[in-house]
C-alpha positions in Angstrom: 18.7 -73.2 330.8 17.6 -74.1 327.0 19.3 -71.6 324.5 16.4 -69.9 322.3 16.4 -70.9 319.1 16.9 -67.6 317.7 19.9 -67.0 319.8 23.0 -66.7 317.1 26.0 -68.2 318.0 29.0 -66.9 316.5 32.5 -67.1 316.5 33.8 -63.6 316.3 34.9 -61.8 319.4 32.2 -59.9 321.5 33.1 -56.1 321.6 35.7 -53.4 320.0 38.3 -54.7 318.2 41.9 -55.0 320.2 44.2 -52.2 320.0 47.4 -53.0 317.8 50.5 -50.9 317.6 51.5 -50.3 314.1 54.2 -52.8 313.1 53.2 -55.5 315.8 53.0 -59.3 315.7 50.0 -60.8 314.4 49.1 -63.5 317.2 47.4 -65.6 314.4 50.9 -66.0 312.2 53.5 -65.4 315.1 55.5 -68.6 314.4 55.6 -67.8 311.0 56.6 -63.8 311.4 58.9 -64.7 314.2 60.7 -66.7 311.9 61.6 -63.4 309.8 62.7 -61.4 312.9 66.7 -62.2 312.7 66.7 -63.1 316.5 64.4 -65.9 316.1 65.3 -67.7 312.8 65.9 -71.2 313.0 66.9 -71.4 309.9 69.9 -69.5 307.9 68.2 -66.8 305.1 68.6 -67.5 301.1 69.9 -64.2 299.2 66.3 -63.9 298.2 64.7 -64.1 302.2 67.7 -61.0 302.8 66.3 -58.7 299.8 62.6 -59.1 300.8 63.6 -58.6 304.6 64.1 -54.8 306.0 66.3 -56.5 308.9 68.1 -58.6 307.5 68.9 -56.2 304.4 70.0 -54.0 307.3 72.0 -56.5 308.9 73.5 -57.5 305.7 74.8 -54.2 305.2 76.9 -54.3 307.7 78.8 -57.8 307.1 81.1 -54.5 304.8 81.5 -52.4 307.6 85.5 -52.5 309.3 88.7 -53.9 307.8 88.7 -56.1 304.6 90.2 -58.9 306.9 87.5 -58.3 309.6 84.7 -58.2 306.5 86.1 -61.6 305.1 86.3 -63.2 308.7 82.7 -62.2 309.0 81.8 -63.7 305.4 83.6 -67.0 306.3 81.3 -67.2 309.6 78.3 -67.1 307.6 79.7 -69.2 305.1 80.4 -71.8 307.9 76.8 -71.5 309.6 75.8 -72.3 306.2 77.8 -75.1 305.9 76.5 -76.7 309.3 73.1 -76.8 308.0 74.3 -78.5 304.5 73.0 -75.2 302.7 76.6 -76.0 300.5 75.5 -73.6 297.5 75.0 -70.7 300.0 77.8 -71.8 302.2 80.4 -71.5 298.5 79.0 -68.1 298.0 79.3 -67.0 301.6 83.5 -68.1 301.2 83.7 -66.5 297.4 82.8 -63.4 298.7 85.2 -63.1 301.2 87.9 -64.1 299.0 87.0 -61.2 297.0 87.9 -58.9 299.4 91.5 -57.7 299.4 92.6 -58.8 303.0 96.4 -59.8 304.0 95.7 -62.7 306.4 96.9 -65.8 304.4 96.1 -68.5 307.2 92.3 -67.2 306.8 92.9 -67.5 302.6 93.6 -71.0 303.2 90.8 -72.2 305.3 88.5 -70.1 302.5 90.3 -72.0 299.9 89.7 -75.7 301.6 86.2 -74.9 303.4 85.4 -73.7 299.3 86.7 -77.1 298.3 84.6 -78.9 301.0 81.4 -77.3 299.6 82.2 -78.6 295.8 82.9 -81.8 297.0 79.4 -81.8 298.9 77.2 -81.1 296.3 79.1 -83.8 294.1 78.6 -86.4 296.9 76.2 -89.1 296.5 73.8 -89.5 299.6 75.1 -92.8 299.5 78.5 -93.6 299.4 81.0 -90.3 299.1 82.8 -91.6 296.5 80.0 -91.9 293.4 79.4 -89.4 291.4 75.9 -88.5 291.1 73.4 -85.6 290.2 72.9 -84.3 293.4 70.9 -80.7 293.8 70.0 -81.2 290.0 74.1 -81.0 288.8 74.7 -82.6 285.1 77.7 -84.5 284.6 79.3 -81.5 282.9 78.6 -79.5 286.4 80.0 -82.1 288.8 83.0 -82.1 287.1 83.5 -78.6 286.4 83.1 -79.0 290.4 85.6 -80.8 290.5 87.7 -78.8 288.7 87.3 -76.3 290.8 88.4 -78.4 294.3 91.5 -78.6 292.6 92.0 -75.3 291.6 91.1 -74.5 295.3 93.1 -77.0 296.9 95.9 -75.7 294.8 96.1 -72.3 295.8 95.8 -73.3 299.6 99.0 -75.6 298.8 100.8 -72.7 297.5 100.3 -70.8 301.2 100.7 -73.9 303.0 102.4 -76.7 301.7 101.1 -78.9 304.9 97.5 -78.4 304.4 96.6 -81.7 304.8 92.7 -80.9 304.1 93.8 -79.6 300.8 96.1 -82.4 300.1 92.9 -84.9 301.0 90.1 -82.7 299.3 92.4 -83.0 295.8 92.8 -86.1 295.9 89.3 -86.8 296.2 88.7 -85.0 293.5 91.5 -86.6 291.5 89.7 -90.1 292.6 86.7 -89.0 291.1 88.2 -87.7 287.8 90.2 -90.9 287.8 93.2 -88.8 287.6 94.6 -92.2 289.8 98.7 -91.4 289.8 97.7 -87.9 291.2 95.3 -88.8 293.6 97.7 -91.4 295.3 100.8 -88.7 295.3 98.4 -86.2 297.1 97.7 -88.8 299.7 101.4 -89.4 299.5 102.3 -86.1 300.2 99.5 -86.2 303.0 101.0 -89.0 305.1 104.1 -87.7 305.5 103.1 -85.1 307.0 100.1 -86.8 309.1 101.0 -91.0 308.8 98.0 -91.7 311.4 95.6 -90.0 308.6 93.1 -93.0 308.2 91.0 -91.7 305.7 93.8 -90.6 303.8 94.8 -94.2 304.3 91.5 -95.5 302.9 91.7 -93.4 300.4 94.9 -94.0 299.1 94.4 -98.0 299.3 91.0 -97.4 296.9 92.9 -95.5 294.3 95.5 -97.8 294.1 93.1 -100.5 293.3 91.1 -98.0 291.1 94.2 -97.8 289.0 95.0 -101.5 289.0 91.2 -102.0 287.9 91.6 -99.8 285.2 94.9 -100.8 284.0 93.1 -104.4 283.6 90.5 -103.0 281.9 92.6 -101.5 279.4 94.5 -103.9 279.0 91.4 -106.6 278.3 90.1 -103.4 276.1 93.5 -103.9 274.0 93.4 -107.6 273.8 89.7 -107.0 272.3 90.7 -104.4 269.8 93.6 -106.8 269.0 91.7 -109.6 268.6 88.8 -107.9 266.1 91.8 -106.3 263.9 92.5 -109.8 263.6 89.4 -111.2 263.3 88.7 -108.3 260.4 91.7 -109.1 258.5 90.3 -113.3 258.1 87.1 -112.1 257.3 88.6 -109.6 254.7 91.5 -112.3 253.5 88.2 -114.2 253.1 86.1 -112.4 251.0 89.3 -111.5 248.8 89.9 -115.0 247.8 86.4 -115.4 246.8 86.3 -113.4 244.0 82.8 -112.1 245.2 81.6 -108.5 243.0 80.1 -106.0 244.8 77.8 -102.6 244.2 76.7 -99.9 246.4 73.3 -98.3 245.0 71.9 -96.3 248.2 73.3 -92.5 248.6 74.1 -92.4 252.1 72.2 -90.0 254.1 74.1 -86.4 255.1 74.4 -87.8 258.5 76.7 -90.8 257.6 78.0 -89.8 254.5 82.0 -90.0 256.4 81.6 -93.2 257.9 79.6 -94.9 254.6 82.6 -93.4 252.7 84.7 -95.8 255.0 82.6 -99.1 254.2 84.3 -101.7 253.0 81.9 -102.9 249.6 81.0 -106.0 251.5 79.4 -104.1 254.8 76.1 -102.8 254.9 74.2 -100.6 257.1 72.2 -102.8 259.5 74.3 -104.7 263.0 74.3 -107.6 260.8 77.2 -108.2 258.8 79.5 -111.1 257.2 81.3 -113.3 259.1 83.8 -115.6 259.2 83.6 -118.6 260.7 87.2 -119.6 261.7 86.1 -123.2 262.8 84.7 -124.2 259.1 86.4 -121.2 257.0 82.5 -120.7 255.7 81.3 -117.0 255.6 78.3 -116.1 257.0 76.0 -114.1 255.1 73.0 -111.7 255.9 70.4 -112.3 252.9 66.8 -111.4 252.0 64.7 -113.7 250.4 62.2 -111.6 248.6 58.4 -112.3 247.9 57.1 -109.6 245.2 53.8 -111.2 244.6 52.7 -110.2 248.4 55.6 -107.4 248.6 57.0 -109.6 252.2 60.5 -110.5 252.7 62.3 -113.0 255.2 65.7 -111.7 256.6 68.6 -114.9 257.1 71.1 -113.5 259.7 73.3 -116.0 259.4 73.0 -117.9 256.2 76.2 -120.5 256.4 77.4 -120.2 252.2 78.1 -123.8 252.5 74.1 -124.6 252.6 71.7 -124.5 249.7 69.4 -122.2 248.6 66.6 -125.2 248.7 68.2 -126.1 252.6 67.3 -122.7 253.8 64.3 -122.0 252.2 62.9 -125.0 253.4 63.7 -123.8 257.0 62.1 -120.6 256.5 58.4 -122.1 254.8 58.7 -124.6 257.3 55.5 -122.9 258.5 53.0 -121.5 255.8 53.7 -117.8 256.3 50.7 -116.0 257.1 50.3 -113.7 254.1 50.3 -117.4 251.9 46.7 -117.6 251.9 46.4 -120.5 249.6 45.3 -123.8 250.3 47.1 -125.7 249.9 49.6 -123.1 250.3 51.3 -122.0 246.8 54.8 -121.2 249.2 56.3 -124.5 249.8 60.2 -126.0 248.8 58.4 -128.4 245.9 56.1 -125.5 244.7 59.0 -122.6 244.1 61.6 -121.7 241.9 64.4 -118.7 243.0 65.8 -116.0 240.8 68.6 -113.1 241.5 68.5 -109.6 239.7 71.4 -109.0 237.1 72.2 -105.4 236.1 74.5 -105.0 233.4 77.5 -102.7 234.1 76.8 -99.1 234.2 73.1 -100.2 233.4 70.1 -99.3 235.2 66.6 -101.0 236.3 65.4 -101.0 233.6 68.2 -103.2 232.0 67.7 -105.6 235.0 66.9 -109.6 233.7 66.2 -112.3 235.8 68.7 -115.7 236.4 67.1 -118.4 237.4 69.6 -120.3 240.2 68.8 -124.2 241.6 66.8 -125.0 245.1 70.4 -128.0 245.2 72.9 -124.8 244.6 74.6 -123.5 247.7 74.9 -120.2 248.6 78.8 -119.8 247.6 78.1 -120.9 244.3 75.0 -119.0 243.8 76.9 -115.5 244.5 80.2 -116.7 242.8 77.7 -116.6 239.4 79.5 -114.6 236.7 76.6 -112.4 236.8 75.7 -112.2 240.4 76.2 -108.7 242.4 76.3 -108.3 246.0 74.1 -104.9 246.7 74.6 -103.1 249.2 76.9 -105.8 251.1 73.5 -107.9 251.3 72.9 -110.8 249.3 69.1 -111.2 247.8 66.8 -113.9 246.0 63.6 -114.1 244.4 61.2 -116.5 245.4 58.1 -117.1 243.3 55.7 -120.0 243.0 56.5 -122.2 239.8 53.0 -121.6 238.5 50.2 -119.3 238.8 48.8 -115.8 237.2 51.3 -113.6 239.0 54.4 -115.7 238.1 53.1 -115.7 234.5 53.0 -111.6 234.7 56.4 -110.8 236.5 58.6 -113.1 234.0 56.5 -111.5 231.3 58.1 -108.1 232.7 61.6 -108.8 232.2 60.9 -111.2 229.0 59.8 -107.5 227.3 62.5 -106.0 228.4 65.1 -108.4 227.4 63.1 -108.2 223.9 63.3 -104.1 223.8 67.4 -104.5 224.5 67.9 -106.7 222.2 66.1 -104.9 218.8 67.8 -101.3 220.4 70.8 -103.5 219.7 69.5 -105.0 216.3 68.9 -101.2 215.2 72.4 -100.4 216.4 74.4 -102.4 214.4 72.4 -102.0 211.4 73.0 -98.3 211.4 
């Protein structure tokens, strides 16, 4: 039979509503409430689930009731249920608890004390590989080895009730491994097998921090051999520079943050990874230089500019190309169109006293810095390179040709007061 059309279908329930006792199940949510009835959990409670749950608060309340023995043997059970489901945080708590309680039972102290240790060791571990440290449940480095710190610590104190708690033994020196504590991680498993010599993971163990410590004790050693070497390597380049006869002047203030270590600076070494070196091969130094460009404010930076080759070698390298601010044509910035110039300042003078020395394209770079008036700023050798002709040229010499001028009738005036 054909439903009406005005016929309304509808999916609420035909009649009076169902009776339901105060306090019963709702049939729509009963997986979900019969999950907070203690009986059915299928999972252990967080501290927060016990305050928010009438039962469980209940419940909870009576994990004090009896003897302080029987109240720590009740919070080690939870502890361990915790523990079974990898709930390690909960299961530490669970175990700190009852060691707070002032009970007499010593054997029960100890397996607190190891099953504590267990827990810091778990939330150390690395899901892969037991050994690693890594950042498991959101731990910083500063937490996991705090952690650690407090498995030995643990392990420790069940030692000192049982000197043949093996669990304790391996748990420290696990911890030990970890901390690369290495001597006292292979005594613990030391002490271990002679007491249990079929232990194979105390075994394992022990065979990984003996090579541990033989790894390290290479590394140190290669470390040594390094720090040897570059002492060495320091006192060439330093021998070096000494015999050159090189002057030097450090014009930047250093900044509050490495005002100690440009205190320690030698006068040669400057503040960028590229320094002097020493070739031990040719005996040549090695020098980081600028060559400087003030008509287009650019610079070219020479990492490694041999001071056995000439000025005119390596700025042919460098305008090999036409660099792109030379917009010329033909372009004014080539080795037979420029001439190069270094800055000399007077002792105790300033900028302003600053005149211009013009050096050969043929001179090499030992020479050029040897000059009686050349200064090494800032441990970085620099030159001037301008074209040979042109306005600007004609305008930047006329700078410095004025001030020579000025300095030399402030003298004039001097002498004839």
């Amino acid at each position: 039979m054909a439903r009406p059309e005005n016929d309304i279908i509808t999916e609420e329930p035909i009649g009076p509503a169902r009776f339901r006792v105060e306090g019963a199940l709702n049939p729509d949510k009963l997986d979900e409430e019969l999950n907070s009835v203690p009986l059915f959990m299928q999972t252990m409670p967080t501290e927060e689930e016990i305050e928010s749950n009438v039962a469980l608060s209940a419940l909870q309340s009576l994990a004090y009731d009896g003897t302080p023995d029987e109240i720590a043997q009740n919070f080690r059970e939870q502890g361990n249920d915790f523990y079974k489901e990898k709930n390690y945080q909960e299961a530490a708590k669970y175990y700190t608890q009852a060691l707070g309680q002032n009970f007499q039972d010593d054997k029960l102290r100890e397996m607190l004390l190891t099953n504590r240790a267990a827990c810091n060791l778990e939330l150390i571990r690395a899901e892969e590989g037991e050994d690693d440290i890594c950042y498991y449940q959101a731990l910083t480095v500063r937490n996991a080895l705090e952690n650690y710190r407090r498995v030995i610590n643990d392990c420790a104190a069940a030692l000192r009730l049982n000197k043949s708690n093996v669990k304790a033994l391996f748990r420290s020196a696990k911890a030990c491994y970890a901390l690369e504590k290495l001597d006292e991680a292979i005594e613990c498993c030391d002490w271990a097998q002679r007491i249990d010599s079929n232990n194979s993971a105390v075994q394992a163990l022990r065979a990984r921090s003996e090579a541990k410590r033989e790894e390290l004790a290479e590394l140190e050693r290669r470390r040594r051999e390094r720090e040897e070497k570059e002492r060495e390597q320091r006192r060439l380049l330093e021998n070096a520079i000494a015999i050159r006869n090189l002057k030097f002047e450090r014009r930047t203030k250093p900044s509050e943050e490495e005002g100690e270590s440009e205190a320690e600076r030698q006068p040669w070494e400057n503040n960028s990874e590229r320094q002097v070196q020493l070739n031990q091969e040719t005996g040549h130094l090695l020098w980081p230089v600028f060559f400087l460009y003030p008509e287009h404010r650019e610079s070219d930076f020479i990492e490694a500019f041999d001071e056995a080759t000439t000025l005119g070698e390596q700025i042919s390298t460098v305008l090999q190309v036409p660099p792109p601010w030379d917009n010329s044509n033909p372009p004014a910035y080539r080795l037979d169109n420029v001439d190069m110039y270094f800055l000399h300042r007077p002792e105790n003078g300033v900028e302003d006293d600053e005149t211009l020395v013009k050096v050969g394209l043929n001179c090499p770079l030992a020479t050029a810095i040897s000059h009686p008036k050349y200064t090494i700023v800032n441990g970085i050798p620099s030159f001037i390179v301008l074209p040979k002709s042109g306005k600007f040229l004609e305008g930047f010499l006329d700078i410095y040709r004025k001030r020579r001028l000025a300095r030399e009738q402030a003298t004039k005036k001097t002498h004839t007061k």
